[in-house]
N, C-alpha and C positions, 0 to 999 in steps of 0.2 A: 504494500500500500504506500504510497506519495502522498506525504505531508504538503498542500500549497504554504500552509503558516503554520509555525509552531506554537500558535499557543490552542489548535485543538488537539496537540497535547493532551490535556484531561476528559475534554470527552473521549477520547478511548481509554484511559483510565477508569471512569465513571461505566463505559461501556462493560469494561472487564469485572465491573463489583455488580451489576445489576443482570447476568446469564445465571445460568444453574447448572449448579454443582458441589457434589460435598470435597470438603476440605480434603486436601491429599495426606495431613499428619491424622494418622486413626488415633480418635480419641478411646476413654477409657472405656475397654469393652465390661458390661454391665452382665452376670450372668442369675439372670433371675428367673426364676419361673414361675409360674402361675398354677398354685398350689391350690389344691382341691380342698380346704380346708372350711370354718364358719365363720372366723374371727380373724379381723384383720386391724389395724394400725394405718390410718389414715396420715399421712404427714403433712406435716403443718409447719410453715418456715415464716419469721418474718422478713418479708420481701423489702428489698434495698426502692427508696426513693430517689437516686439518682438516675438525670436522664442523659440521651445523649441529642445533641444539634446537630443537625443537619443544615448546608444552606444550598439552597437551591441554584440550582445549575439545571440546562440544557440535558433530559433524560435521552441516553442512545437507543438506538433499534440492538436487541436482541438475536440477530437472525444472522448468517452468513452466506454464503455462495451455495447453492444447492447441492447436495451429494448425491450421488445416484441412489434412484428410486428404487426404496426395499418395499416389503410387506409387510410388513410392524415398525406402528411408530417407535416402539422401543429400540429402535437400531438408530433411529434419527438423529445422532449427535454429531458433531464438528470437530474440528481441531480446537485444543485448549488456546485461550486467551492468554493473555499477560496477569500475574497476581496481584492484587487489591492490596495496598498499602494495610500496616496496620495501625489501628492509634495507639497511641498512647498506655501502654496498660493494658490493651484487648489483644488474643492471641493472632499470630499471624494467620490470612486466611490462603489456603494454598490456590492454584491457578485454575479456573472454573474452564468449563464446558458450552460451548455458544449454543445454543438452540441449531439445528439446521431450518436451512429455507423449505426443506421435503416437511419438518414439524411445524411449521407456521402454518405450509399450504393444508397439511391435515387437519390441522385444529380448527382452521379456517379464521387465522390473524396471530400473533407474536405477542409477545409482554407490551403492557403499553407504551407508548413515545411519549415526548411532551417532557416538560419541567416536574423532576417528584415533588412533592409535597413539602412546600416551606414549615417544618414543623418538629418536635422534639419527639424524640420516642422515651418513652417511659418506659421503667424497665420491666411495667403490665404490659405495652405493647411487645415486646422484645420476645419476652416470656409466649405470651399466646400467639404469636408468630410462629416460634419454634416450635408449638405444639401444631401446629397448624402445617408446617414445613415437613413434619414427622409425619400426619396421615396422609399426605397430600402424594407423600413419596413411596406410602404403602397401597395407596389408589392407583397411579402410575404404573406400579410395578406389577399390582393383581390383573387391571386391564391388558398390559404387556402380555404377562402369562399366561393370558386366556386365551389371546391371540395364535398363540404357539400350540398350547393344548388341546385347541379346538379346531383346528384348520383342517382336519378332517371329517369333523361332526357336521352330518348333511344338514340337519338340523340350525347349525351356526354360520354354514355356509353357504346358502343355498337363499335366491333373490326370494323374495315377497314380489308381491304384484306391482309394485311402485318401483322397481328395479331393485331394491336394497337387502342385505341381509344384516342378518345381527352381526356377524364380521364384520361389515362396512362401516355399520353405526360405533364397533367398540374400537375399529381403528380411531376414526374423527375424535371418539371421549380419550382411548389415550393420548391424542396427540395433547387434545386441551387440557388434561391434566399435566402433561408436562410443562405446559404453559403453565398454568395454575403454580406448579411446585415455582418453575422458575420468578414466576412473578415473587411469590413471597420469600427466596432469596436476593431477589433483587433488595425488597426491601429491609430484610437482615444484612445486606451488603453496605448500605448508606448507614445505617446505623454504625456500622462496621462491627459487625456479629456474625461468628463464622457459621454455616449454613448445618441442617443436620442431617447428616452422611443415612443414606437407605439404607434399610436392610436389605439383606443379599438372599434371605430365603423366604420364596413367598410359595405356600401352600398352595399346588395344583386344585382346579374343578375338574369335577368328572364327567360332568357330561354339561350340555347346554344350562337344561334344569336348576343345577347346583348354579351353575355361574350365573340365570338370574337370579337365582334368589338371594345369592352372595353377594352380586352387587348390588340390589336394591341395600342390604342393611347396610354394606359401606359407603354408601352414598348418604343411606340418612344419618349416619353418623356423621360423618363430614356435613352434612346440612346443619344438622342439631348443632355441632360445636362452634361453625359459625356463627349461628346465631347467639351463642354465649358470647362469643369475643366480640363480638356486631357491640353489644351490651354493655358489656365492659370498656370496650375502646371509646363509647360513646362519654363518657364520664372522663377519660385520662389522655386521649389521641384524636379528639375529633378528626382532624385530616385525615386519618388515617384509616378513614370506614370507606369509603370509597372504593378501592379496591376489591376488597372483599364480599362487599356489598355484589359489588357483577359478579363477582365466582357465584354466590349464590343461588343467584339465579340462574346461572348454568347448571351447577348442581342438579337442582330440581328440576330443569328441563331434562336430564341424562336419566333422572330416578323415573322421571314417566315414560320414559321410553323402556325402561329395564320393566317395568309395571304391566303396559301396554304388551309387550312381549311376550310377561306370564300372562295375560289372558285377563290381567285386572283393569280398574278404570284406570285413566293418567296419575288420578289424586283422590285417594277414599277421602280426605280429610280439608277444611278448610282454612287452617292452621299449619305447617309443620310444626315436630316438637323439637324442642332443646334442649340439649346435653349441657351436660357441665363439662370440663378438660378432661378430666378425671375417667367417666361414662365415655366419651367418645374414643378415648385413648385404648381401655382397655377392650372396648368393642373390636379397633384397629387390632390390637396384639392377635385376637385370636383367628387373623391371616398371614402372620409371620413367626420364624421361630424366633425369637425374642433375643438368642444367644449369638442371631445373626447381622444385631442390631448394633454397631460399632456407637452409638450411644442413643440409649433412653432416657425423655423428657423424666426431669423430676418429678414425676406422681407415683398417687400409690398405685402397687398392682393387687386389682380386687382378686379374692378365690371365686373361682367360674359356680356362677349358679346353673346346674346342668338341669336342662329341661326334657322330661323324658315325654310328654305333651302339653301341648301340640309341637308338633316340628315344625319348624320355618320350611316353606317352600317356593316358590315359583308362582304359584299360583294358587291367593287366597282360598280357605275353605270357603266352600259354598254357603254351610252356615257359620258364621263369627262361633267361636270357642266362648263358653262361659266361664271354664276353670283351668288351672296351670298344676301340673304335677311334675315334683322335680326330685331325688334326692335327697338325702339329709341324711349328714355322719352320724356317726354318736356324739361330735363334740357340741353338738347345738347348744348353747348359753338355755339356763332353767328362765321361763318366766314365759309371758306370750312373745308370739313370734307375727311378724304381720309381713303384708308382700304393698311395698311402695309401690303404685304406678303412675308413669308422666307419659303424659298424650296431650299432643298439641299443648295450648297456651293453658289449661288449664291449672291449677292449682294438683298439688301429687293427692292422691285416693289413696286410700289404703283398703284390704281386706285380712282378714285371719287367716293362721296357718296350721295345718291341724298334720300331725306327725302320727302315722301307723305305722310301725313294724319297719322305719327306716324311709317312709313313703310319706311326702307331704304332698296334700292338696290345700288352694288356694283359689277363693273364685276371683273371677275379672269383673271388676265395677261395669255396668252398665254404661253404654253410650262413647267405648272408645271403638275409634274406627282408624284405619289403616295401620300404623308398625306403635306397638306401645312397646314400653321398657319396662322391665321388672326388677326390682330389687330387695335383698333379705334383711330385713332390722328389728328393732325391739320396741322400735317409738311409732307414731301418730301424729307427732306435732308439726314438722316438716311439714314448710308447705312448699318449696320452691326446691327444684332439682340440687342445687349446689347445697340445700340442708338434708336432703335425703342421701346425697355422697356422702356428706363428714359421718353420716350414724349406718351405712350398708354395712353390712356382713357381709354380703356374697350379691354381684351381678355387675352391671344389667345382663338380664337375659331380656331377649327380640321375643315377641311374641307379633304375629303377621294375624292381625284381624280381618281387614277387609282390601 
């Protein structure tokens, strides 16, 4: 490339902190796993108040010269860039990854252009970025995989009557998840915060089936946790909702297409619901081995509330489930036990939880429709998802209403 003036200079500096890619120093691998247990330790840190400034400059394009045209956007990357200065005190970030021009034309457009955001990031936005960084990169990688794993399923391959198949549609969603990822290290890069490194092992689907059903609930999770940080951001980063705000709504255009494919309506629900960090994270874990993950956001990892009915499927029952039956150790804590549920914008319901012989049943509140979340505790009082996290015992579990 030919410089005409030296002083853009920093726009390709600025360009090289705003691609995607995780850091080349692997950080601290974390070896945790997700324990079948009833009683967990939720952690709780007081979080740092310092921010960091940003000043606005001229935002670059993303994208590079085309590479030749693969079959999965998963293959769609470039040559590395030049490395992003570090500040001050923040760890060096190693030499990212350009988006290729094959991933833009699939996603149908690149990270955005334009001046970022003249604004401070908090170290609440930083934090819920990188949780955000973390599912975004486990969405990517599940869509990638499906792609590979499914390219012979007639079923996955094979057009509909408007030309299209479900291959075509999850090309287009992984490309834009890549976008999506790259977008939100762009924005860890202005911050100068180094970006967080994928996991490397993401559990195969077996057939079309499993991979809608699987994507419908990682998508609402990634919806759900949006919309927590939508929330929170709005309180400590105003500027910094905007971006996020568009994923959104792609989100949810990708989730009615995975819906419309099981054979459901676009949207059972008037509302989507919202996750806390917490809920959506470990929802994410249970698509990755965890040990694969060169690092994990700081939450807790809840013990899996295993649902033995209804099963998540593809395609809603016909009639909505009344009750939830799941396991239970011996160690269950003595006292009542009740099952939290958050559906849409409503306030968490609770119902009882009644333990025979190892086998607990729990009915479902009335009046939830499309994907509710479950979770195991000892209280009632909780009204709002982030107070039914700090008192879970065991979940979310996905229960698929309508």
């Amino acid at each position: 490339m030919r410089f005409i003036n030296p002083n853009l200079l920093p726009v390709v500096l600025l360009l090289a902190s705003l691609c995607c890619a995780a850091p080349v120093q692997q950080l601290r691998n974390y070896d945790r796993k997700r324990a079948v247990t009833t009683t967990v330790t939720v952690k709780t840190q007081a979080q740092p108040t310092t921010t960091t400034t940003v000043k606005a400059q001229p935002m670059a394009s993303t994208t590079t010269a085309s590479a030749p045209a693969k079959s999965s956007a998963a293959a769609a990357s470039a040559t590395p860039g030049a490395p992003a200065a570090a500040a001050p005190g923040k760890p060096a970030m190693g030499p990212p990854n350009l988006l290729s021009q094959l991933t833009a034309e699939q996603a149908g457009g690149g990270v955005p252009g334009g001046p970022p955001p003249q604004t401070t990031f908090s170290a609440n936005a930083i934090r819920n970025f990188k949780v955000a960084n973390f599912i975004e990169g486990i969405e990517s990688g599940f869509f990638a995989g499906a792609l590979q794993t499914l390219n012979k399923d007639p079923t996955f391959t094979t057009p509909s009557a408007d030309g299209k198949s479900i291959s075509n549609v999850t090309t287009q969603i992984a490309a834009q998840e890549l976008v999506h990822k790259a977008t939100l290290e762009g924005l860890l890069g202005l911050a100068m915060e180094p970006t967080v490194p994928s996991c490397t092992t993401i559990f195969p689907v077996t057939d079309s089936k499993d991979y809608l059903a699987k994507a419908n609930v990682v998508t609402s999770a990634a919806i759900g946790v949006i919309i927590n940080i939508l929330q929170s951001l709005s309180g400590t980063d105003p500027n910094l909702i905007s971006p996020l705000s568009s994923i959104l709504s792609v989100e949810s255009q990708q989730d009615a297409f995975f819906r419309m494919s099981g054979s459901n309506t676009p949207s059972a629900s008037p509302f989507n619901t919202g996750l806390s960090t917490t809920f959506a994270y470990n929802i994410a874990l249970t698509y990755v081995d965890p040990r694969s993950c060169p690092q994990l956001p700081d939450l807790a990892i809840l013990p899996s509330l295993n649902l033995t009915s209804p099963m998540v499927g593809a395609t809603a029952p016909a009639t909505p489930p009344t009750s939830i039956t799941f396991t239970a150790s011996g160690n269950l804590p003595k006292g009542n036990l009740y099952i939290g549920w958050v559906n849409q914008a409503n306030p968490v319901a609770y119902s009882n939880v009644t333990v025979t012989n190892g086998i607990a049943t729990a009915d479902i509140p009335a009046g939830m429709t499309g994907i509710a979340f479950a979770a195991l505790t000892t209280q009632t009082v909780a009204m709002t998802v982030d107070g039914l996290t700090n008192s879970t015992l065991a979940g979310p579990a996905v229960v698929l209403m309508s």
